[in-house]
NUTIVEX-683390 format. One record per residue: x, y, z of N, C-alpha, C in turn; chain. Coordinates in nm, 2 decimals. Atoms other than C-alpha are relative to their C-alpha. Example, Ala and Ser with C-alpha at 12.3 -4.5 7.8 and 13.67 -1.06 7.14 Angstrom:
2
+--------+--------+--------+--------+--------+--------+--------+--------+--------+-------+
!    n.X !    n.Y !    n.Z !   ca.X !   ca.Y !   ca.Z !    c.X !    c.Y !    c.Z ! chain !
+--------+--------+--------+--------+--------+--------+--------+--------+--------+-------+
!   0.09 !  -0.12 !   0.00 !   1.23 !  -0.45 !   0.78 !   0.09 !   0.12 !   0.00 !     A !
!  -0.09 !  -0.11 !   0.00 !   1.37 !  -0.11 !   0.71 !  -0.08 !   0.11 !   0.08 !     A !
+--------+--------+--------+--------+--------+--------+--------+--------+--------+-------+
// end
This chain:
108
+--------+--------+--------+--------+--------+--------+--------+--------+--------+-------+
!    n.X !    n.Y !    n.Z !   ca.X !   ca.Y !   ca.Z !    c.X !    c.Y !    c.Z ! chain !
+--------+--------+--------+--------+--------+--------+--------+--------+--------+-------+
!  -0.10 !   0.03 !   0.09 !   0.71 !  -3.63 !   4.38 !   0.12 !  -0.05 !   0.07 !     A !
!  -0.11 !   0.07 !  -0.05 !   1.00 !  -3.85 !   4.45 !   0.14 !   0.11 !   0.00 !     A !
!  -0.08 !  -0.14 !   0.01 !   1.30 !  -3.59 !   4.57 !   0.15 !  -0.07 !  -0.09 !     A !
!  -0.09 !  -0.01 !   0.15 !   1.52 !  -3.79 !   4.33 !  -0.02 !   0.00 !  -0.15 !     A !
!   0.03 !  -0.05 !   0.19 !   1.33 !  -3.76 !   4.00 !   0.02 !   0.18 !   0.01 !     A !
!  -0.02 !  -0.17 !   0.08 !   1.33 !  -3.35 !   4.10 !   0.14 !   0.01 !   0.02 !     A !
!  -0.11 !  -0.03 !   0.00 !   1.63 !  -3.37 !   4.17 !   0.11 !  -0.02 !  -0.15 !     A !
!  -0.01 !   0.04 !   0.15 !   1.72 !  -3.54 !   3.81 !  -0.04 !   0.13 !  -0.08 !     A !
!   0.06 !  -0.14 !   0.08 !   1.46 !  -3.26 !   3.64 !   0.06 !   0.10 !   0.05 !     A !
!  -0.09 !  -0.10 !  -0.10 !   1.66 !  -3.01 !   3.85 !   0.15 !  -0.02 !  -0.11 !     A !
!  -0.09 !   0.01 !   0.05 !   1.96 !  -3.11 !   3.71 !   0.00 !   0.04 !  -0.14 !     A !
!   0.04 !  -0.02 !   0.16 !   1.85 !  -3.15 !   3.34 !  -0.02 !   0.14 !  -0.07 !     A !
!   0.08 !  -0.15 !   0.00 !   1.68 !  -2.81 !   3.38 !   0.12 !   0.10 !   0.02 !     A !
!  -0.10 !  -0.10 !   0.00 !   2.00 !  -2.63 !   3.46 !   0.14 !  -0.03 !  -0.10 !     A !
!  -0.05 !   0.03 !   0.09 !   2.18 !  -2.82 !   3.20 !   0.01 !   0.08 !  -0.14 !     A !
!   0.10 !  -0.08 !   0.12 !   1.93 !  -2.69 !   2.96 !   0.02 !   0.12 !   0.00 !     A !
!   0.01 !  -0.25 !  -0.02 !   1.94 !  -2.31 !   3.07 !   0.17 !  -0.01 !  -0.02 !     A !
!  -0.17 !  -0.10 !   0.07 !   2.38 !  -2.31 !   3.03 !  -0.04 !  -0.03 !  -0.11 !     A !
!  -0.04 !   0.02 !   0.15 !   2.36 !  -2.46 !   2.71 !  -0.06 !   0.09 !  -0.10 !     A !
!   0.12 !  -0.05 !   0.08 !   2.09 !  -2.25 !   2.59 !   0.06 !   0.14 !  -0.02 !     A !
!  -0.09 !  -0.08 !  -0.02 !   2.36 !  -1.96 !   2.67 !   0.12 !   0.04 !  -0.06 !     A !
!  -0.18 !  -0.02 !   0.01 !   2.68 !  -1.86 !   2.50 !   0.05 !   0.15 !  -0.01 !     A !
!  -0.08 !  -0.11 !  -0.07 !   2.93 !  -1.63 !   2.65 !   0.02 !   0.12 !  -0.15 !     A !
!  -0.01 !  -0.05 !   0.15 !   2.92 !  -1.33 !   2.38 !   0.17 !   0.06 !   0.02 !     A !
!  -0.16 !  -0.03 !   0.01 !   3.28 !  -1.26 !   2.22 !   0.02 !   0.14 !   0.04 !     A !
!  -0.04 !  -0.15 !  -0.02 !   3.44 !  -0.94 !   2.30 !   0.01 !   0.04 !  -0.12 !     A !
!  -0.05 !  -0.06 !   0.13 !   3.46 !  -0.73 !   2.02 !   0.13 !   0.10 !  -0.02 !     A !
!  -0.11 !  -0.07 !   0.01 !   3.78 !  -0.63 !   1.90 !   0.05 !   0.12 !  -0.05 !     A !
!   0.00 !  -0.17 !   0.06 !   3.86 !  -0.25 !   1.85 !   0.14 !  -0.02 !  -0.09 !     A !
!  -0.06 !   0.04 !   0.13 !   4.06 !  -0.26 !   1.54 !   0.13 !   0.18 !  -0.01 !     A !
!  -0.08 !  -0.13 !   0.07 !   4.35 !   0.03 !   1.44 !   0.03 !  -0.03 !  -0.16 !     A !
!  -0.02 !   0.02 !   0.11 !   4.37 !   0.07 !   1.08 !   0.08 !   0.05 !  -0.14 !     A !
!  -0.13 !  -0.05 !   0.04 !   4.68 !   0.10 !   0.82 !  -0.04 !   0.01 !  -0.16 !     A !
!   0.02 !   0.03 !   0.17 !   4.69 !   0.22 !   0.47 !   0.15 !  -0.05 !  -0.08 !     A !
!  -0.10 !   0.05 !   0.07 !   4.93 !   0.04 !   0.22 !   0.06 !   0.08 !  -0.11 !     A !
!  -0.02 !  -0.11 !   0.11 !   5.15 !   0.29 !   0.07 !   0.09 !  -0.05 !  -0.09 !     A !
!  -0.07 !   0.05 !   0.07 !   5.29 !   0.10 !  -0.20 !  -0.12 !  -0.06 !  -0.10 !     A !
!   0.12 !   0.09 !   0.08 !   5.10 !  -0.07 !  -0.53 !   0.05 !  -0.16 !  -0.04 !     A !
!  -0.07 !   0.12 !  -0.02 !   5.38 !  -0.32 !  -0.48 !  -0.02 !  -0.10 !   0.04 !     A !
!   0.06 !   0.14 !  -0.13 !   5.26 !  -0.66 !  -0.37 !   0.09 !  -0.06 !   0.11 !     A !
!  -0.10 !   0.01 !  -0.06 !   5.60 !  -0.73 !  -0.29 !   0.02 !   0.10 !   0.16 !     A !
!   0.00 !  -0.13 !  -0.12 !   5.54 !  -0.45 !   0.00 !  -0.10 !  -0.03 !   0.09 !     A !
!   0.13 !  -0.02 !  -0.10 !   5.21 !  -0.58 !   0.15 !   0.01 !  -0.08 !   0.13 !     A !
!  -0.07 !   0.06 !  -0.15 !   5.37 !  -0.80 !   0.41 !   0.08 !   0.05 !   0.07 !     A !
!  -0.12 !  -0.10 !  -0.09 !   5.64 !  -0.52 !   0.50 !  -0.12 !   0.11 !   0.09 !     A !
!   0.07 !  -0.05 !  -0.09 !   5.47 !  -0.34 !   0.82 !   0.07 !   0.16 !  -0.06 !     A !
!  -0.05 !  -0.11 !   0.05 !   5.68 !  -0.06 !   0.70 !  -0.03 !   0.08 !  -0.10 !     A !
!   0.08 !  -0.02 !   0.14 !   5.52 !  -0.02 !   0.37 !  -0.10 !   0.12 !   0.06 !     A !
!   0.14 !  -0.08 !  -0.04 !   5.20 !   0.11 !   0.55 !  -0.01 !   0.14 !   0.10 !     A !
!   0.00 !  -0.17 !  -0.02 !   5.07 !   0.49 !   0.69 !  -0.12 !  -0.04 !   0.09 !     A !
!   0.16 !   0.02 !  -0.09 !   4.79 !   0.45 !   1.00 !  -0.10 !   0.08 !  -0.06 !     A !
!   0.11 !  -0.08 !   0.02 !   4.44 !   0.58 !   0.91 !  -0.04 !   0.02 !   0.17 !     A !
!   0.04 !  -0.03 !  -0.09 !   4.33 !   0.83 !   1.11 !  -0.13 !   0.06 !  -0.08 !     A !
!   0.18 !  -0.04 !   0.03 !   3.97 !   0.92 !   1.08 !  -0.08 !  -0.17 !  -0.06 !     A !
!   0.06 !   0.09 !   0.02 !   3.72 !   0.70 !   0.92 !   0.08 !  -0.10 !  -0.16 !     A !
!  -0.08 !   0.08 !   0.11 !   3.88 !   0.38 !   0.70 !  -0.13 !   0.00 !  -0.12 !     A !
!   0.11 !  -0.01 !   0.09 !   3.58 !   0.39 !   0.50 !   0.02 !   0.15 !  -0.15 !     A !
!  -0.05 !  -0.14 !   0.05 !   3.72 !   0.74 !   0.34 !   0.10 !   0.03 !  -0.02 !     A !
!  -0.14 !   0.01 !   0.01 !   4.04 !   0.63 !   0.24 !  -0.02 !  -0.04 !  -0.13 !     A !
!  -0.02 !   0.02 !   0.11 !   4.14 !   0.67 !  -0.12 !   0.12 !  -0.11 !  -0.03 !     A !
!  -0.08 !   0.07 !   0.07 !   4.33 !   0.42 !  -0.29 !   0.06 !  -0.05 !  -0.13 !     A !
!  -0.05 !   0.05 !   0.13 !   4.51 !   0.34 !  -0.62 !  -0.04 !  -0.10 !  -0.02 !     A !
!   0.05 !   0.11 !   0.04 !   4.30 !   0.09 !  -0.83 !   0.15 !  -0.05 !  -0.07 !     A !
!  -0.09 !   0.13 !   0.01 !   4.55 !  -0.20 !  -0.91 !   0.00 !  -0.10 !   0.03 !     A !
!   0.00 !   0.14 !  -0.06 !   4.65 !  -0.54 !  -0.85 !  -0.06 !   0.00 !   0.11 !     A !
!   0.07 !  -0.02 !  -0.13 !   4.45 !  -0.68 !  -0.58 !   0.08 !  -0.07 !   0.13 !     A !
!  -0.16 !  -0.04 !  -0.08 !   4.68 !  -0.62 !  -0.28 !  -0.11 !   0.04 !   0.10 !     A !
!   0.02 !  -0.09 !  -0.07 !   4.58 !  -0.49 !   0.01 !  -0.04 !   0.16 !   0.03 !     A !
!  -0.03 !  -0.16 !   0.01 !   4.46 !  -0.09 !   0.02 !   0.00 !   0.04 !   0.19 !     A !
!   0.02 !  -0.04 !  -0.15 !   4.35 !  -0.08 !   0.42 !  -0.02 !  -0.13 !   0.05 !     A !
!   0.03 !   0.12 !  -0.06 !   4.38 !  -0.38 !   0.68 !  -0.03 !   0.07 !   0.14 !     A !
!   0.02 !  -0.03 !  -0.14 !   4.24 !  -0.39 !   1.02 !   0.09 !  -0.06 !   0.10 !     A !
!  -0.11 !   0.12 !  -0.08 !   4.49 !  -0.52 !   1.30 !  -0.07 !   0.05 !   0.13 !     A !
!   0.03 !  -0.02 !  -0.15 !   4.43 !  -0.49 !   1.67 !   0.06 !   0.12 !   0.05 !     A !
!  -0.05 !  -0.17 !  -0.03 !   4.47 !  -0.13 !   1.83 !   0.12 !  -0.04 !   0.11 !     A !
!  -0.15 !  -0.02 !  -0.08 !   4.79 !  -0.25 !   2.02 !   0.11 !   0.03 !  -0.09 !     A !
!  -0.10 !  -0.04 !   0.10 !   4.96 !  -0.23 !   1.69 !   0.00 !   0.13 !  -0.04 !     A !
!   0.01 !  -0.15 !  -0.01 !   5.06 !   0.13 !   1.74 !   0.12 !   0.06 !  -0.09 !     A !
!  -0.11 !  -0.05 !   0.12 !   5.38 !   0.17 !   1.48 !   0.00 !  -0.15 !  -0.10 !     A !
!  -0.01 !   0.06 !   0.09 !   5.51 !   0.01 !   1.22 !   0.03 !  -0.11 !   0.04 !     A !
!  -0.10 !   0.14 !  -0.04 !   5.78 !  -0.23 !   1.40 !  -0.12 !  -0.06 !   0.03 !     A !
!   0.11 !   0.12 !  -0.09 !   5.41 !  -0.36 !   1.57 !  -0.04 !  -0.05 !  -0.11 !     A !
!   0.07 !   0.02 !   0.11 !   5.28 !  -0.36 !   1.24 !   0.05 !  -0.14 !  -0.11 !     A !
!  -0.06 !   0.11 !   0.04 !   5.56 !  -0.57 !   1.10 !   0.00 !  -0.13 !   0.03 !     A !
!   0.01 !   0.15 !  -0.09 !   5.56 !  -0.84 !   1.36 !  -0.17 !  -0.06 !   0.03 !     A !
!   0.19 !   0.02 !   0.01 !   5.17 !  -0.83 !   1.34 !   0.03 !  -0.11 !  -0.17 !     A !
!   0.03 !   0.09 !   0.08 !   5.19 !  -0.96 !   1.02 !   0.04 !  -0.05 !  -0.05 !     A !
!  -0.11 !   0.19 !   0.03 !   5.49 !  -1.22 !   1.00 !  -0.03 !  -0.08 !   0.07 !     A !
!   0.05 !   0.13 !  -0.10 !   5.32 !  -1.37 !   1.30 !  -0.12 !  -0.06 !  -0.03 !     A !
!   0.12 !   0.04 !   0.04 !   4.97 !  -1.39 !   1.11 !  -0.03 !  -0.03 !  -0.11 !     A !
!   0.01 !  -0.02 !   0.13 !   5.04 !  -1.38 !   0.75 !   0.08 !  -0.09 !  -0.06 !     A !
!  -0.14 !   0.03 !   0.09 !   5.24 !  -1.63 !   0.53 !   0.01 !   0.06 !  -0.20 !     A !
!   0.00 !   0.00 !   0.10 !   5.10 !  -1.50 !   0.19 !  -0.03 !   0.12 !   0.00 !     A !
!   0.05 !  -0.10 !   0.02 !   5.00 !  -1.21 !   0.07 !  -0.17 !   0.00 !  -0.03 !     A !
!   0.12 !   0.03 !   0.02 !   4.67 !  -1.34 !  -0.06 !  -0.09 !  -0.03 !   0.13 !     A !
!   0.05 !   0.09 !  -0.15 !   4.59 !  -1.46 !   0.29 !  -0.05 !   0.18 !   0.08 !     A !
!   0.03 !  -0.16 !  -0.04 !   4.62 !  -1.08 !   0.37 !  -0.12 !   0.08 !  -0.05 !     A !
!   0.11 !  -0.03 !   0.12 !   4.43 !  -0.96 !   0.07 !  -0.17 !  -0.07 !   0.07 !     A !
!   0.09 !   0.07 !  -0.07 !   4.17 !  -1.17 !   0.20 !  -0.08 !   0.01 !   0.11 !     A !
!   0.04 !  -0.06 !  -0.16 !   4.13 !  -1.06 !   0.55 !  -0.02 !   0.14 !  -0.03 !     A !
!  -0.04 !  -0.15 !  -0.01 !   4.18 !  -0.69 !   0.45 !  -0.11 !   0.07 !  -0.01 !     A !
!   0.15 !  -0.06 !  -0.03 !   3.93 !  -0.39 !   0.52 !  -0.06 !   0.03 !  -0.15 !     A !
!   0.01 !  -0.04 !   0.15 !   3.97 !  -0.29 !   0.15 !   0.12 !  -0.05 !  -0.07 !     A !
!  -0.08 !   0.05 !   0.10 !   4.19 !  -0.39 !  -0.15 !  -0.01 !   0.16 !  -0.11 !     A !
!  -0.06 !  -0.08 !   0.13 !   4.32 !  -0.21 !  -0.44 !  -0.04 !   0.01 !  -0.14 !     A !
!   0.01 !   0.03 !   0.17 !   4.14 !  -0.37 !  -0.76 !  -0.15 !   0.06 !   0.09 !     A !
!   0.17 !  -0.03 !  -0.04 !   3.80 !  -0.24 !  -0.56 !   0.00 !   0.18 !  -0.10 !     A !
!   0.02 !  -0.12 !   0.07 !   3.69 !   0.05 !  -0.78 !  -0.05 !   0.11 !   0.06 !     A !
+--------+--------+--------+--------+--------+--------+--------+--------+--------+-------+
// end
């Protein structure tokens, strides 16, 4: 074999094997806040909300408007003030929140 065709198949062949590869994401460990207000007007204030401690799955909430009842943020957001600037830096609507959020409030 001609040592530039393996060299070609060589090449191709290690083309083939990255592509065939993707780097897996990190998974992001999450801290999670409950919304103590049924106010919508409140679901963008970082202040509004009370951390869950234990499991978010086992967090009661007042059925109402659908708002926010528990969101997940990134476990560096460790108070409120983080909590605030967490979500004027990622949030312009409330719906946009609602949307992302681990649970809502109109969930029964």
């Amino acid at each position: 074999m001609n040592v530039s065709v393996f060299a070609v198949l060589l090449g191709f062949g290690l083309i083939a094997l990255q592509s065939g590869f993707t780097p897996v994401k990190e998974k992001r460990a999450d801290a999670y806040w409950r919304l103590d207000s049924d106010d919508s007007a409140d679901a963008l204030n970082g202040f509004q909300y009370l951390p869950v401690t234990g499991d978010p799955d086992e967090v009661s909430c007042d059925t109402g408007d659908d708002i926010p009842c528990v969101i997940a943020v990134p476990d560096n957001v460790t108070t409120q003030q983080d909590l605030d600037d967490y979500l004027e830096e990622n949030y312009d609507t409330v719906g946009e929140l609602t949307g992302d959020a681990y649970s809502t409030k109109i969930e029964p």
